[in-house]
Short mmCIF file of the C-alpha atoms (twelve columns), coordinates in Angstrom:
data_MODEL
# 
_entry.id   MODEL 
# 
loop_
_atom_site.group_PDB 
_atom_site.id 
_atom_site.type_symbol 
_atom_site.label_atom_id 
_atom_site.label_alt_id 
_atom_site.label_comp_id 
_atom_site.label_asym_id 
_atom_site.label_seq_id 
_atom_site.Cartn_x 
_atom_site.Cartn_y 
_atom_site.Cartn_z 
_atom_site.pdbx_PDB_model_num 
ATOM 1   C CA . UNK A 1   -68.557 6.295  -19.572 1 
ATOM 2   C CA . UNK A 2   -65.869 4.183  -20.503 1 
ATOM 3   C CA . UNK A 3   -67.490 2.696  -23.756 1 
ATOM 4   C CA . UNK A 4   -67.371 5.793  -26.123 1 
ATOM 5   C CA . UNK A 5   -63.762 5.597  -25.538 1 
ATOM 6   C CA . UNK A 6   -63.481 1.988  -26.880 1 
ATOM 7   C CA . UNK A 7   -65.559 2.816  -29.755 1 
ATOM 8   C CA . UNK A 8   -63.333 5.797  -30.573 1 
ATOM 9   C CA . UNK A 9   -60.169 3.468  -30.621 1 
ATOM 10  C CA . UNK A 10  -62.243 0.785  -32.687 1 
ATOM 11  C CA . UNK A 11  -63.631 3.576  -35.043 1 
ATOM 12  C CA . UNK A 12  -59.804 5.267  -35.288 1 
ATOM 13  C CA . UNK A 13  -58.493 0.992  -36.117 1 
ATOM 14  C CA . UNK A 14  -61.009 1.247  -38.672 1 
ATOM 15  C CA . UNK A 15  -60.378 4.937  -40.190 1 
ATOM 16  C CA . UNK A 16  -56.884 4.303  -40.200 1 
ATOM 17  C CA . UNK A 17  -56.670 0.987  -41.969 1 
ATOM 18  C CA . UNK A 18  -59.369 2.326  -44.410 1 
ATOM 19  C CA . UNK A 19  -56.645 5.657  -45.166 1 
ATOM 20  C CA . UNK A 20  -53.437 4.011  -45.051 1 
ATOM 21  C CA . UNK A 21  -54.242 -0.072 -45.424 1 
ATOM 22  C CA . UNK A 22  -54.731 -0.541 -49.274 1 
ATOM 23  C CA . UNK A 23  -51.194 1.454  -49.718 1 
ATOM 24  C CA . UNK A 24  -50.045 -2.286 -47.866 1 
ATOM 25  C CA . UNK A 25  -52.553 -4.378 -49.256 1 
ATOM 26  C CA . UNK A 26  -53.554 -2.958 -52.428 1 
ATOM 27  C CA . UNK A 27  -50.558 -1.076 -53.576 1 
ATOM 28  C CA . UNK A 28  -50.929 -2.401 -56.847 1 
ATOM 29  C CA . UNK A 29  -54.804 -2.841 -57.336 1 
ATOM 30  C CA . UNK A 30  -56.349 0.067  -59.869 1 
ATOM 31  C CA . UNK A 31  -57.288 2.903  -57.891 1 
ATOM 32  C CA . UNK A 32  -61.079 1.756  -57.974 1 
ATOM 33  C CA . UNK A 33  -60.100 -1.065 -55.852 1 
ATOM 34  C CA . UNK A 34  -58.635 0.760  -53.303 1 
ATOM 35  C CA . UNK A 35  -61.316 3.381  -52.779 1 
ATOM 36  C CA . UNK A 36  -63.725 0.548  -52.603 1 
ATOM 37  C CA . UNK A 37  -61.953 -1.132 -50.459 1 
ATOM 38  C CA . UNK A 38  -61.458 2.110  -48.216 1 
ATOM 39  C CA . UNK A 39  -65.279 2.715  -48.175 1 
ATOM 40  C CA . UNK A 40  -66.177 -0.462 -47.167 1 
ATOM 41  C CA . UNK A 41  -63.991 -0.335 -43.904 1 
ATOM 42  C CA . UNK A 42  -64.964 3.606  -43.332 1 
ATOM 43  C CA . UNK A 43  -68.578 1.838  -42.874 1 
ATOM 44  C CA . UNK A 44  -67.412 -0.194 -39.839 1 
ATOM 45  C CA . UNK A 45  -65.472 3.313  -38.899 1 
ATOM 46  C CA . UNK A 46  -69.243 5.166  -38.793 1 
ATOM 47  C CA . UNK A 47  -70.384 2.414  -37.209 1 
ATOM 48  C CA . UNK A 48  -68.520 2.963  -33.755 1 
ATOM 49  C CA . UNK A 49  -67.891 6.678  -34.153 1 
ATOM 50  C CA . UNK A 50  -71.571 7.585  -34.512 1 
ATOM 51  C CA . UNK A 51  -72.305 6.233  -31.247 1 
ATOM 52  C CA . UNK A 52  -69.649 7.346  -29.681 1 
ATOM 53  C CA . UNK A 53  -70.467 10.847 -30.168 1 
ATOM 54  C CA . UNK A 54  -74.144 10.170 -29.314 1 
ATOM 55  C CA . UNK A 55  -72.705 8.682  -26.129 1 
ATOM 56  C CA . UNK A 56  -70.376 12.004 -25.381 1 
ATOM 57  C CA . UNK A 57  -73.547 13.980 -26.548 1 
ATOM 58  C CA . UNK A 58  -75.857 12.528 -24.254 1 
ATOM 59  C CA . UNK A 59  -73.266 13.393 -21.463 1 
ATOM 60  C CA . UNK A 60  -72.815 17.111 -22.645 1 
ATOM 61  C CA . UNK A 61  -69.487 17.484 -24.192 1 
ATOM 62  C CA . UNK A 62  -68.822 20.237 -26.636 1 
ATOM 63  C CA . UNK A 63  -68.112 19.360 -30.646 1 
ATOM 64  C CA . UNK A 64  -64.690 20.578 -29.693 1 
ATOM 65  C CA . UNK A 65  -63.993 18.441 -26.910 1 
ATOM 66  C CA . UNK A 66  -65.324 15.575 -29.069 1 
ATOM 67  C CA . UNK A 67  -63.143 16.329 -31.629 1 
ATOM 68  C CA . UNK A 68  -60.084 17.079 -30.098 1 
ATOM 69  C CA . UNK A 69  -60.719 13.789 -27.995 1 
ATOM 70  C CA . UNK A 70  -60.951 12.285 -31.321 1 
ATOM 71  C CA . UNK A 71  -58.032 13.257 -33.338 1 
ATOM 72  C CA . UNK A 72  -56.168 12.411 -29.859 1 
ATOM 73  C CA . UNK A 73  -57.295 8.910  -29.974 1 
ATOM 74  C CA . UNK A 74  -56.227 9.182  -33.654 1 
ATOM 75  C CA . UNK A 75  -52.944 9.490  -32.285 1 
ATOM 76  C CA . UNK A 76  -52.711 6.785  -29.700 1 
ATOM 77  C CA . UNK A 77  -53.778 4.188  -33.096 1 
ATOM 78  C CA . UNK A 78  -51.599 5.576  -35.511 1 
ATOM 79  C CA . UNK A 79  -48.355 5.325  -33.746 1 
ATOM 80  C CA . UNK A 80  -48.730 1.875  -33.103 1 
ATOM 81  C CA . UNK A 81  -50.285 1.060  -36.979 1 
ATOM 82  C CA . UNK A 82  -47.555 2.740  -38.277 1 
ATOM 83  C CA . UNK A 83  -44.257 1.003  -36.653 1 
ATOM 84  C CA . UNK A 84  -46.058 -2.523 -36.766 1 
ATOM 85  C CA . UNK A 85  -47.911 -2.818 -39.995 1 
ATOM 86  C CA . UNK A 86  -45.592 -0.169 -41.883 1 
ATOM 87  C CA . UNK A 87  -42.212 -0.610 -40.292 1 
ATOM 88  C CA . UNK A 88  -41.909 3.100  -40.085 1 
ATOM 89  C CA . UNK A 89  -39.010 4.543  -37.648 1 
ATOM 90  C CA . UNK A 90  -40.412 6.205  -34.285 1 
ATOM 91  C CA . UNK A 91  -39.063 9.647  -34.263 1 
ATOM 92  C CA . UNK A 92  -38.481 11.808 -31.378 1 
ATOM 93  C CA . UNK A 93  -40.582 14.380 -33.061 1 
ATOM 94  C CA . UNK A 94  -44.140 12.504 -32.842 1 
ATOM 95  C CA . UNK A 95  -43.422 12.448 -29.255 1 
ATOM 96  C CA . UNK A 96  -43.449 16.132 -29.409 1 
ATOM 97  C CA . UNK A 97  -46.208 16.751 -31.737 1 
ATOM 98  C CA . UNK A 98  -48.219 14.076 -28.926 1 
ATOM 99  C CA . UNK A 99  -47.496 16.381 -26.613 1 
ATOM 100 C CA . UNK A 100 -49.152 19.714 -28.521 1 
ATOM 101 C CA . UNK A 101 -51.924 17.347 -29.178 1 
ATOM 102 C CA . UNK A 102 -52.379 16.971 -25.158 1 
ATOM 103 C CA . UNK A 103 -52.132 20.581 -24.715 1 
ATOM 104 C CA . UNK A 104 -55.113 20.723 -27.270 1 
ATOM 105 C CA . UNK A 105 -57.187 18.048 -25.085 1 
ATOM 106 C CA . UNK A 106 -56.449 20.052 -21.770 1 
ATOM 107 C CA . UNK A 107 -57.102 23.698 -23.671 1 
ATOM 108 C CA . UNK A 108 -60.506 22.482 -24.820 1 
ATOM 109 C CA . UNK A 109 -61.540 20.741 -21.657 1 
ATOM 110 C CA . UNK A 110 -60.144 23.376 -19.415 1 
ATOM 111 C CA . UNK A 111 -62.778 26.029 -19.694 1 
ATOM 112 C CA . UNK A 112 -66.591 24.126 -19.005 1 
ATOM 113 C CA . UNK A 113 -67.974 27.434 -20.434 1 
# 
């Protein structure tokens, strides 16, 4: 069961280096450039999420508890993207909003009904 969750984190490297990477890499490229360049990496991000979520299907999770599970592991790769590739300062609040974003994955998987 453990292999949806490495695609999610794959998918999320993927998604988030197709949002955020051309404002590092292709800052100054014409606008064309950098949506291109965004679509062509959102294709490897559809390549591990679809499967994932087949995976999770197959196993009879919710579309909430996929997506929650999702924007969680969104999360847990953006932190790290952001203070390595962008230099950003960790603040005290993402801990905080980390922690509403846990109560979200318990609310959703507390109830099985």
């Amino acid at each position: 069961m453990s292999l949806p969750f490495i695609f999610l984190i794959i998918s999320n490297c993927f998604m988030t280096l197709a949002w955020y990477g051309h404002l590092k890499y292709l800052h100054d490229a014409p606008l064309w450039q950098a949506i291109l360049f965004s679509w062509i990496i959102a294709l490897l991000e559809y390549s591990f999420m679809i499967p994932a979520t087949r995976i999770l299907d197959a196993h009879g999770w919710s579309l909430g508890q996929m997506k929650i599970t999702q924007e969680a592991m969104t999360l847990i790769v953006f932190v790290p993207f952001m203070l390595l590739l962008f230099k950003q300062p960790l603040k005290l609040d993402y801990l905080w909003a980390g922690f509403c974003l846990l109560g979200c994955v318990y609310f959703v998987f507390r109830s099985q009904n």
